[in-house]
N, C-alpha and C positions, 0 to 999 in steps of 0.2 A: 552799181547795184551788185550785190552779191548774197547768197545761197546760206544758208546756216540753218543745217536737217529740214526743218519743214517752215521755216521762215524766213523773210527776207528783209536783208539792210539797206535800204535807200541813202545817199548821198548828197547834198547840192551845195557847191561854192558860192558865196556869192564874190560880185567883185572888189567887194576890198577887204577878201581872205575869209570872211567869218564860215565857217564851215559846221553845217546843218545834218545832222546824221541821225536815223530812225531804225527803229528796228520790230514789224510787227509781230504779239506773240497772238494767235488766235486764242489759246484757253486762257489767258489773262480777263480777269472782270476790271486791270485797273490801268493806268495810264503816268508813271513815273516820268518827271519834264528837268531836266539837270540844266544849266548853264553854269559851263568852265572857263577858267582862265588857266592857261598857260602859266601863273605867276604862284610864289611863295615863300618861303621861308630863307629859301637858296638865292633867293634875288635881293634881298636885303643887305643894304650896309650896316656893320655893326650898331651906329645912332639909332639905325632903321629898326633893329631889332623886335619884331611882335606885330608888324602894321599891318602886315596879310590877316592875321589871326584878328586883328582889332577893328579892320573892314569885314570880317566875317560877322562877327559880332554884331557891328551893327546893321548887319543886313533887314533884319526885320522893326528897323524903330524910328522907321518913318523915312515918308518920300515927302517927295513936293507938291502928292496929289493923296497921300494918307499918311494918319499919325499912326504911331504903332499898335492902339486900340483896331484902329482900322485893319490895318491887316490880320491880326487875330480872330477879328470876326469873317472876314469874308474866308478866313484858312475854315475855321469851324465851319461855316456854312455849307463848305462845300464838301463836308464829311471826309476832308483828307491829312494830310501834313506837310509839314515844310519844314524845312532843316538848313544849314549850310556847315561846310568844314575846310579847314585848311589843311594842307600836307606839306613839304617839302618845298614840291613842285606844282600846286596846282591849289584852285581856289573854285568849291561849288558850291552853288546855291541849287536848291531842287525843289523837289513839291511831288506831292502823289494826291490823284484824286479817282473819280469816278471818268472815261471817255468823254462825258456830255459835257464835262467841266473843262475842257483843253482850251478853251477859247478865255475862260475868265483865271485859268492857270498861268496860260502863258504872258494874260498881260500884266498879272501881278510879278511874275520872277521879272519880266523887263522893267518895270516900273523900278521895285526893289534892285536892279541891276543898271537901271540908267540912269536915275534920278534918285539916289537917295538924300538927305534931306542933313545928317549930321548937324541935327542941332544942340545949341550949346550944354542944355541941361541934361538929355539924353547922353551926348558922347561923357559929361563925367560921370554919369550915374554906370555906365557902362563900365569905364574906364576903371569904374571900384570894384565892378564886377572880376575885369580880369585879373587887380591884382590881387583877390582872394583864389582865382583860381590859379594863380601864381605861390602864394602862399600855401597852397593846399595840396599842390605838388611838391614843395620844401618839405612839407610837413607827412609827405609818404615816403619813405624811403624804397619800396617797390619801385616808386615814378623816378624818385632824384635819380635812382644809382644810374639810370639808363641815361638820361641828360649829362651825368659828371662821365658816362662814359664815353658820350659821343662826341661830346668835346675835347676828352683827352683823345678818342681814335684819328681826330679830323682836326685840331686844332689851327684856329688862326684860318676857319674855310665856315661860310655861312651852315653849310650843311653839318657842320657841329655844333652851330647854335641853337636854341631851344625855340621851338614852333611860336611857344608865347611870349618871346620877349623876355626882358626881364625886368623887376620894379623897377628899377632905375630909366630904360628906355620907354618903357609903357607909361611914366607918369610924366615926363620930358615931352610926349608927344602932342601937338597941337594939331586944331583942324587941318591948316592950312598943310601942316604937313602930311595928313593923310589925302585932302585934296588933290595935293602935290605928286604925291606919288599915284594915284589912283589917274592921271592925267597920261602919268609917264609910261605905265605899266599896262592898265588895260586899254589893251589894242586890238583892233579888231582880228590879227595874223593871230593872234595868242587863244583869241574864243570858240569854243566849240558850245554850240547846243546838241545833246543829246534827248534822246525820246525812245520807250518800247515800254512795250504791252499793247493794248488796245491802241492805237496810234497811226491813221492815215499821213502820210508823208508830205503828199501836197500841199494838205490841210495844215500841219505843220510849217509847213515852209511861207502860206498864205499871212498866217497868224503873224510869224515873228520877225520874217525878212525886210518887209517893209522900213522898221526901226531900225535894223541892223543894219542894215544897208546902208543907212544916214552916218554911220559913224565913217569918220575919215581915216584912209590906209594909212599905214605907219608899217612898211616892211624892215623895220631894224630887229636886229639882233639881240637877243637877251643878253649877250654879255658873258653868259656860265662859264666857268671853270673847274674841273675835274679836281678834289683833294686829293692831297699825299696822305697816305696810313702813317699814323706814327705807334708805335710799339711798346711795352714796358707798362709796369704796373705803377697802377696811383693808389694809395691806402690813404682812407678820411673816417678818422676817425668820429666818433658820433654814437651817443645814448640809444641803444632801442634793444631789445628783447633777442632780435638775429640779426645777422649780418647777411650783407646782398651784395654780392657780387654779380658783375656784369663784366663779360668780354665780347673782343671785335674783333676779326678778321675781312681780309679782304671778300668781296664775293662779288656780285657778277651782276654788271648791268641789265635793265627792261629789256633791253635790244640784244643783249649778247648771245651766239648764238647755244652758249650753252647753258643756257636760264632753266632749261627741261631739267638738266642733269643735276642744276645749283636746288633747283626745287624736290628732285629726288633724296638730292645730298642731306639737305637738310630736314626730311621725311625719316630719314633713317637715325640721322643724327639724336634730336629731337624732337620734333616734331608730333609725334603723338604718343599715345601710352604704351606700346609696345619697342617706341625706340629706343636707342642703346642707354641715353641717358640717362630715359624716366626708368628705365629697368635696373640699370647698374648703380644710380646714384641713389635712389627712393626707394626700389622693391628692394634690391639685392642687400644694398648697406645700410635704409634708412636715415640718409645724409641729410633730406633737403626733402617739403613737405612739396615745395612747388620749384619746380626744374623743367628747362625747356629751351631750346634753339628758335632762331627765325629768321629769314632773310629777305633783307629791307634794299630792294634794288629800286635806281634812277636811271634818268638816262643814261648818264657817261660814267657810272659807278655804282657799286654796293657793296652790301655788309654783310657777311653772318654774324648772329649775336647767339650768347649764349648767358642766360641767367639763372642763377640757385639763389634762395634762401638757405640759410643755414645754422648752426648751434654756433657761439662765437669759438668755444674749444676742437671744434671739427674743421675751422674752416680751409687752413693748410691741406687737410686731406680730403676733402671734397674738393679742392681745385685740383687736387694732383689725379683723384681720377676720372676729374673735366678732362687734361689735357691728356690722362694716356688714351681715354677714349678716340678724343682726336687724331693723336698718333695712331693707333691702331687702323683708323678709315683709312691711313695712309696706307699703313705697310700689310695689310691683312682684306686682301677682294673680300666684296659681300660674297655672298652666298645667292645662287640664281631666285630662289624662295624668298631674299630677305629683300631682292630687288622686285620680285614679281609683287608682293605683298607692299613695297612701298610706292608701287607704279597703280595698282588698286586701287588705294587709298587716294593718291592723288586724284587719280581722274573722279572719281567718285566726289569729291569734294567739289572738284570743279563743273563738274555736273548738276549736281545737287544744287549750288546755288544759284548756278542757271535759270532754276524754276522762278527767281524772284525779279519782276521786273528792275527792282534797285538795282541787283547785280549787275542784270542785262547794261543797264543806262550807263553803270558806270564800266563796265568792259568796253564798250562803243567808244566812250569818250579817251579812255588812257588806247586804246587802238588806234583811235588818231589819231592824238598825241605823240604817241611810240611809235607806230607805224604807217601811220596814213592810210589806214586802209582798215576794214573789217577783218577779224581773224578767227575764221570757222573753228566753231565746238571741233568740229569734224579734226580739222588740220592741229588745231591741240593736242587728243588726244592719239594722235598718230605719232606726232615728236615725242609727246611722253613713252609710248612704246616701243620707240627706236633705241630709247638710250641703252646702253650697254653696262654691263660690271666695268670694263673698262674706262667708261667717260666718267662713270663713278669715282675711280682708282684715281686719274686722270687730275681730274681736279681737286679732288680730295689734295694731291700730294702737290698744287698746285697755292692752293689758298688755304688752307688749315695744318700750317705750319703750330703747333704749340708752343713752340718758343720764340716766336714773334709774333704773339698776339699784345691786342692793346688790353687792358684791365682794370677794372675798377671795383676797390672794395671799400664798402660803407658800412660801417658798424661797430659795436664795442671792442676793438682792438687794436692791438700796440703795434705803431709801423716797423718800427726798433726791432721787434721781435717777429713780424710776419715778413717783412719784405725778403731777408736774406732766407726762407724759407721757399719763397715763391721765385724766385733767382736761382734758385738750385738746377 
């Protein structure tokens, strides 16, 4: 059990791993209920391609004790929602209701989590579904440019494959095969249930242990392996109105201890409308409508990314002052104002959604994922206040090398004539 300002995180193992974590908020009217898997996109063999995403999917359309009529009505009934999503590394189903609802909350996400039902007509009606939502990302080039980037950053590493599979994998997929995997994968070491808001812990634990309990230990190893960055520009070309460039560099794992300074870095970079980019690329030159940085950390790895749209005749010199920006975090300290103002912002954001049980539920769950353990508001935003200009400098000239970033440009233009441009 641990302290977080005026609320407390309760804990319980049970014994074959599945770890049960709560978090009461007293001014909460609501009660947010998540069950995690440890598994995703990064655990997939290439055949595998899209299966975490396509057991998401069907999380809601039917068990073996309701059709997916059924569970839409008892969600409505009880005036809340339910969701689920897949990421890299992890795979949840959730539900928010009223406190008085936790008992017919939690048996429906175990139901939808123990028993689902994958039947035949549902998993193709499904299975159309994703490959429009597969198509429909082809067909954005905002979405593509980041999948043709992450592939070229990470190439030949699941974690440069795309969350959803691709048509080829997603219509190759059979029951048996999601069966199959869903056997191998969800284990009970890999699950966490999370809870906060309104939320008694016992009562929690009453509720869900019982079934969890039943699942049989499987302490094996996931298997992961850390990518290599690879470097160098890919130009595809392609019909549309701007061109969208995406690049990657290295950055900094969930665990790493300089995640503060990687989340400042890229605060300053860009990160919001006062940063170097969206000022120098948008205000100052008018380059690019929408321009921005982010960084997308794992456990044993991460990325900073940086993306512009842009006019097809501008786009050599809107990358060229991407990367002297870059350069510059290297060779030129912030300023004590420009770090006190990017330290600000941070905390304030991380505060801010604080107030949402969602947030709550899912900060609990990658905590004990990442770190086993609760990790106080308090102790955040303390590391955030610690860092310095120099851890700034530090990394900056560590990972944001410009001339070995990976890149990816999408749009009406000639490789013949931009690459030896972008090679300079």
């Amino acid at each position: 059990m641990t302290g977080d300002a005026k609320t407390m995180v309760q804990k319980t193992v049970l014994d074959n791993g599945v770890r049960l974590v709560s978090q009461r908020l007293p001014g909460s009217f609501s009660t947010t209920l998540g069950v995690w898997v440890q598994v995703g996109s990064r655990d997939e063999t290439p055949a595998q391609g899209g299966v975490s995403h396509f057991i998401e999917h069907m999380a809601f359309k039917g068990t073996e004790q309701r059709n997916a009529l059924d569970i839409a009505r008892q969600i409505d009934r009880l005036g809340g929602m339910a969701n689920a999503f897949t990421s890299r590394e992890h795979t949840c189903f959730y539900a928010r209701a009223l406190p008085e609802h936790l008992a017919d909350l939690s048996d429906l996400l175990l139901d939808l989590f123990l028993n689902p039902a994958y039947l035949a007509e549902e998993l193709e009606r499904e299975r159309q579904v994703i490959l429009q939502e597969i198509s429909s990302q082809e067909d954005s080039p905002e979405e593509l440019v980041h999948v043709l980037c992450g592939s070229h950053f990470w190439p030949d590493h699941p974690l440069g494959r795309p969350i959803l599979g691709t048509a080829e994998t997603v219509s190759a997929m059979t029951r048996e095969d999601i069966l199959g995997y869903l056997k191998r994968s969800y284990r009970p070491h890999r699950l966490v249930v999370a809870a906060a808001g309104q939320v008694e812990h016992q009562r929690l634990v009453d509720l869900m242990a019982p079934q969890l309990a039943a699942l049989a230990p499987d302490p094996a190893a996931n298997g992961r392996t850390a990518p290599r960055a690879n470097t160098g520009w890919r130009v595809v070309p392609r019909d549309s109105e701007q061109v969208h460039v995406a690049m990657a560099m290295p950055g900094t794992s969930a665990v790493d201890q300089d995640r503060f300074a990687a989340a400042l870095l890229n605060t300053v970079l860009g990160g919001n409308m006062s940063s170097r980019l969206f000022q120098e690329v948008r205000e100052k030159r008018g380059l690019a409508y929408s321009v921005y940085s982010y960084l997308s950390s794992h456990y044993d790895t991460g990325q900073f990314g940086v993306y512009l749209g842009v006019a097809p005749e501008r786009t050599a010199e809107a990358i060229k002052v991407v990367r002297h920006e870059l350069q510059r975090l290297v060779t030129q300290p912030l300023s004590d104002q420009e770090l006190s103002e990017a330290q600000d912002h941070l905390k304030g954001s991380i505060l801010l959604s604080a107030e949402s049980p969602d947030a709550r539920m899912t900060r609990l769950a990658r905590n004990e994922f990442y770190f086993e353990r609760a990790v106080p508001l308090e102790e955040v935003t303390v590391r955030i206040e610690q860092v310095s200009v120099q851890d700034i400098s530090r990394l900056a000239a560590a990972k944001l090398d410009a001339d070995r970033l990976a890149g990816v440009v999408l749009g009406p233009v000639d490789p013949e004539a931009l690459l030896p441009e972008l090679q300079r």
